[in-house]
N, C-alpha and C positions, 0 to 999 in steps of 0.2 A: 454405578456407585458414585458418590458425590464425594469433589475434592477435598479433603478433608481439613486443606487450608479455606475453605469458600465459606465467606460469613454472613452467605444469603442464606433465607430460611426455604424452605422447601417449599412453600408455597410463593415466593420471587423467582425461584430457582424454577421453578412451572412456566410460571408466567415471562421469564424473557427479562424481568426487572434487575435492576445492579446498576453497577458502573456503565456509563455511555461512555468514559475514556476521555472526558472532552475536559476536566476538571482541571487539569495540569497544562493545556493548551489554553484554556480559558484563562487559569492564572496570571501564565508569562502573556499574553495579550496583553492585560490588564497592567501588570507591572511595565513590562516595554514601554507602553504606552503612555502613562505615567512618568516615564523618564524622559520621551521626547516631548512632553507637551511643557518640561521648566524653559528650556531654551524655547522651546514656540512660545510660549505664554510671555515671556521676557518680551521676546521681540514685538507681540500683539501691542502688548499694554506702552512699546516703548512708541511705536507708529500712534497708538491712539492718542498718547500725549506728547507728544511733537505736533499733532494736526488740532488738537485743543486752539478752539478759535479763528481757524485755519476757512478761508472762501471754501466755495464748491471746489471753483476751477486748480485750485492747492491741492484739496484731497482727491479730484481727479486725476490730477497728475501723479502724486506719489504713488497710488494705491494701480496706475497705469502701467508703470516700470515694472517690466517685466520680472525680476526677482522679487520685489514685493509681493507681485498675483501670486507668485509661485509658493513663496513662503504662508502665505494666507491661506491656499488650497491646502497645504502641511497643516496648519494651524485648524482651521475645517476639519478635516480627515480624520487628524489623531484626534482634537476634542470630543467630535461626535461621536468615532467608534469606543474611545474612554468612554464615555455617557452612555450610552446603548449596553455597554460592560456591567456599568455599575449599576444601572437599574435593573439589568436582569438577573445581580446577584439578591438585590433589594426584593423583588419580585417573588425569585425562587423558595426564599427565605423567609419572608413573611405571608403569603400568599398562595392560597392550595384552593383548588380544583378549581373549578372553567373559569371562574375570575380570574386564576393565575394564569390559565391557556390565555382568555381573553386580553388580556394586561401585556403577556408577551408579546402577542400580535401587535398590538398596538405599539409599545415600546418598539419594535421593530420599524413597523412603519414611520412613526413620527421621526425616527434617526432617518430613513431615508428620506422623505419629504422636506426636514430641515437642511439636510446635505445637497439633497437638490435645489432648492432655492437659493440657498446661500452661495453656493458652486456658482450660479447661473450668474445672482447678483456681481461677485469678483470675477469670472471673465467676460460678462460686458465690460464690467472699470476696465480690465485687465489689456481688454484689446481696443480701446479707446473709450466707449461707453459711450 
C-alpha cells in the first residue's frame, strides 16, 4: 500500500521516478557559492584594474605572489562551479529529453575543460611562468 502522504502517481511510483534528494543540496551550493564569489569577484575586478596598462613582467609578478594564485584559483573554483550550477538549472528547466541529457554532458564538461585550463594557466604565473 502507498504512503498516503506520496504525491507520486502510481505509474512514477513503478517506475523509481520522484525526488533524487539532491534539490536542497543543489540549492545551498548555489546560494554559498554565490556569496563567496562577492568578495572573489571584488578582489578579481580590483587586480584587473590595478594591472590596466600594466607591462607583462608587472602582471607576472603580481599574479606570481603566492596569495594572488591562491585567491584566483578561489575565484576559478567558486565561478566555474556557480556557472555549471546555473546552467544546469537553465537546462533542467527549459530542456527535456536527450537534448537535455546531451546539453548536461556537455555543460559538465565545458566546466571541467575551462577549470582545467584556467587552473593550469594561474599556476604557471603562480609558480614563476
Amino acid at each position: 500500500m502507498a504512503n498516503q502522504n506520496d504525491m507520486r502517481t502510481p505509474l512514477s511510483r513503478v517506475r523509481g521516478l520522484g525526488s533524487a534528494r539532491e534539490g536542497t543540496q543543489h540549492f545551498w551550493h548555489q546560494r554559498l557559492t554565490a556569496i563567496a564569489n562577492i568578495p572573489l569577484i571584488v578582489f578579481f575586478i580590483y587586480v584587473v584594474v590595478s594591472l590596466n596598462g600594466a607591462s607583462h613582467p608587472e602582471v607576472v609578478a603580481c599574479l606570481s605572489k603566492p596569495w594572488v594564485a591562491v585567491i584566483m584559483l578561489m575565484v576559478l573554483g567558486s565561478g566555474i562551479y556557480h556557472m555549471k550550477l546555473g546552467m544546469q538549472v537553465v537546462i533542467e528547466d527549459y530542456v527535456h529529453g536527450g537534448t537535455g541529457k546531451a546539453l548536461l554532458i556537455a555543460n559538465t564538461f565545458f566546466a571541467v575543460v575551462m577549470a582545467t585550463a584556467c587552473g593550469f594557466a594561474i599556476l604557471k604565473l603562480g609558480f614563476g611562468g
